[in-house]
Structures are given as C-alpha cells and as structure tokens.
N, C-alpha and C positions, 0 to 999 in steps of 0.2 A: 760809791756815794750816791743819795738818792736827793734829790730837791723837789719839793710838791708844795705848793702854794695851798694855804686853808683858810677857811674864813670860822673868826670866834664867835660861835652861835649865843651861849651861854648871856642872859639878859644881863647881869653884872660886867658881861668881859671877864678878864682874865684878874679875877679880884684876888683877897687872901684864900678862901678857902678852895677856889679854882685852880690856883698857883700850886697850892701845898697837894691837891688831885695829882694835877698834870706834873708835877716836882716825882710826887713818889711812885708814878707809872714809868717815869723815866729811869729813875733807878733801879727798874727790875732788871733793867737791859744794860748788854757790855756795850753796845754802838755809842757813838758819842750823838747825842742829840743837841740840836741848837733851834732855837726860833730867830730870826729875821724880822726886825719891822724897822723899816726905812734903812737909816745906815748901822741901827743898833743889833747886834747879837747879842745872844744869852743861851748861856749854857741852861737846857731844859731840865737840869737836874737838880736848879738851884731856885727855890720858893723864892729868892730875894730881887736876880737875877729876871725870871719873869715878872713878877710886881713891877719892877722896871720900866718894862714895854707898856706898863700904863695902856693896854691891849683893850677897848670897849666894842663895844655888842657890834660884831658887822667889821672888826677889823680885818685885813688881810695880813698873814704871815707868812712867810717864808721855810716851812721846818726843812732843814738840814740834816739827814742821816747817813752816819757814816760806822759802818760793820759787818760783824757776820750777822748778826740777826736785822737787820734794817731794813727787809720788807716784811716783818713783824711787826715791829716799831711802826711803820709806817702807816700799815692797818691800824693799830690800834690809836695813833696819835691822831688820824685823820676821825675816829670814831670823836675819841675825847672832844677835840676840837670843835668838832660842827654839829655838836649835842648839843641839845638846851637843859641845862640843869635845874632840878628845884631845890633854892637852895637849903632849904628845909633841913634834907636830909644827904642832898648831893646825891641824887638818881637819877637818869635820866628820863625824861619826861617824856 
C-alpha cells in the first residue's frame, strides 16, 4: 500500500468533468484506489464518490493505493492530480 499526499491543481477543483477524468483513469487499474480529504474517503473509481470531496483548486488529498500495479497508479494519479486542465477540452495545459 502506497500513501502520497497531492494537491488539485485543476482551476475548478475536482468538478463533474474532472471527477468523471480521474473516475475513468481509475478504472483502468486492478489496485484499489481511494482519495482522503479530511475524515472523508472515496473510492477514486466512483465519479460520484469524488464530487463528494467537494475538492477546490489548491486542495490537499490523500490518495491511497493499494496493488500490484500501484506505483503505476501512483505516477499517473500524481500527474492527473496536480495538472491544470483546460476545461474546454480536458488537456492539459
């Protein structure tokens, strides 16, 4: 199990179309992924589940991975995460 604290770059925060990014990046992977903010978890696989964490620009999170592939997961989550997207098109900026 890996724990890395991140910060959400992304000017929205962790809004709907950020959520539903970071939702189906998670599902590629067998690891169980979670995010952490304050005493709240969420399973990072679930678009509703993040909405949730109500996550804004500059928050800190906690991700949680737990697998065989989980410092894959963990590169790329750390990428998602502390990218600034436009949300235009959801590319990185």
């Amino acid at each position: 199990m890996i724990e890395k604290k991140v910060i959400v770059k992304n000017v929205n925060g962790l809004d709907m179309k950020t959520a539903a990014l970071v939702a189906e990046a998670a599902s590629q992977f067998s690891a169980d992924i979670f995010l952490l903010q304050g005493r709240m978890k969420v399973n990072a696989k679930s678009v509703m589940g993040i909405i949730m964490l109500t996550a804004r620009p500059s928050s800190e999170l906690l991700l949680i991975v737990d697998g065989e592939d989980e410092a894959i997961v963990l590169k790329q989550f750390e990428t998602i995460l502390n990218t600034v997207f436009d949300e235009a098109n959801l590319t990185p900026n």
